[in-house]
N, C-alpha and C positions, 0 to 999 in steps of 0.2 A: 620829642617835641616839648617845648616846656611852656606853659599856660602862664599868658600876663598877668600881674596882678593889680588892681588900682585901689587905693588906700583911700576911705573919705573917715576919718577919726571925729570931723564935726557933723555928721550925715544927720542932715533933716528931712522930716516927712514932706510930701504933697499930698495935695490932695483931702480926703479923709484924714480924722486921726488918727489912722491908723496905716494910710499911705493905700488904703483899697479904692479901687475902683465902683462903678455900678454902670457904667454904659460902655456902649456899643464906640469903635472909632466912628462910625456914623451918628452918636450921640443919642442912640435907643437905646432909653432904659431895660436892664437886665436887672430878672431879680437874683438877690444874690442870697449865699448863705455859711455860715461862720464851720469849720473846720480846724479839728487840730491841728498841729503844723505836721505832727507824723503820717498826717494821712497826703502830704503833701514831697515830704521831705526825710531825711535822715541824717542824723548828728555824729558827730565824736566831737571827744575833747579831749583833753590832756593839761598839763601844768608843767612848766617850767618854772622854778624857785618861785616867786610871790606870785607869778601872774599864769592866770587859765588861757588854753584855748580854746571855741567852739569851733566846729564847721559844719557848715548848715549846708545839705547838699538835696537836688531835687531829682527825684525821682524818673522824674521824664524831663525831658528839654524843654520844652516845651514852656513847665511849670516856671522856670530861671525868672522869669521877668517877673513876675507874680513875688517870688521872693526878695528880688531887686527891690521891688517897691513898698512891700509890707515890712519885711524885716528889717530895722532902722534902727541904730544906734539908742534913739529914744524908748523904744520898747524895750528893746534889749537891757537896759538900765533898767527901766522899772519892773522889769520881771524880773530880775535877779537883785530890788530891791537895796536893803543897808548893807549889803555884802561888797555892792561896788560903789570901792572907796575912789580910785583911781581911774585913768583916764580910759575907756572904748575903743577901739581900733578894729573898723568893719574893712577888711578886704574885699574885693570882687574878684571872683575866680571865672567869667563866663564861657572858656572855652570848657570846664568840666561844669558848669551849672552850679556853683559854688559861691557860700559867703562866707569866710569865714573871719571871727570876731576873738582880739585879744583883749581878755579883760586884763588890768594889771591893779595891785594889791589887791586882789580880791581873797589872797588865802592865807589872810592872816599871818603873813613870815614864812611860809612854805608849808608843805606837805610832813617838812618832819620838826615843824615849830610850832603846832597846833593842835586841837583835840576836836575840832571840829569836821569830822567825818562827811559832814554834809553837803561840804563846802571844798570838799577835793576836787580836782580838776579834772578826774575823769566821773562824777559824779553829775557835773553841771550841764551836760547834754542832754538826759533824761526831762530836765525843767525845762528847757527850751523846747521839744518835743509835746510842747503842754500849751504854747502859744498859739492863740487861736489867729485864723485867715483869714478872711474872706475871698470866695472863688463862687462863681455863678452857679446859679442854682440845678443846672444840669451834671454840676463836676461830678465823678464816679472817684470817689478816694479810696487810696490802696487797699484800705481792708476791705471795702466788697467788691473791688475788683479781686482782689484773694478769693473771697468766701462765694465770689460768683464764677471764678475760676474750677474751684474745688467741685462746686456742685455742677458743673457739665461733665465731669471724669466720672 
């Protein structure tokens, strides 16, 4: 079976600046609380000649929408900063909960035109994993669901 993909390369927020929510679909206020994206989600990357790929994948089904909406073209730029020269391409992956984003000239001439180690394209998952969310204030994120896991054993 192979999963649609739909491309927005000009993707803008709603909502918050940051594209989060705080209420209820019946419009009660929930209190909310910021989360790294890893406690949400999980990354790869890769590079192909000048341009990276991310793919931001969620953990639970559930979480898809929540990344839908936080993770946005616009953050994604400014968290990776003067690195991205070139244009953003956010795909939506929703039949596997999935976003994934081709940055392009981001590697300075490629992987084996540069010295900049940091900036490799299996490198730039780890910094995405570092973008904070916002998810209500009951959410149990992966690490103490692990660490609460471990301690009933």
């Amino acid at each position: 079976m192979r999963a649609a993909a739909r491309v927005s390369p000009q993707q803008s927020s709603s909502g918050n600046a940051d594209g989060a929510g705080g209420a209820t679909s019946e419009g009660e206020s929930v209190d909310m609380k910021q989360v790294a994206l890893r406690e949400v989600a999980h990354c790869r990357s890769g590079e192909k000649g000048n341009h990276s790929n991310v793919s931001v994948i969620a953990y639970e089904e559930r979480d898809y929408p929540l990344l839908e909406r936080q993770i946005t073209v616009e953050r994604v730029r400014a968290l990776y900063g003067p690195i991205t020269r070139g244009r953003i391409l956010r795909y939506e992956v929703p039949a596997v909960g999935a976003l994934n984003f081709v940055l392009e000239d981001v590697l300075e001439g490629g992987r084996s035109r540069t010295l900049a180690f940091d900036e490799s394209g299996k490198a730039l998952s780890s910094l995405m994993l570092t973008l904070l969310v916002e998810v209500d204030d009951g959410y149990v994120g992966r690490a103490k669901a692990l660490a609460t896991a471990r301690s009933d054993t």
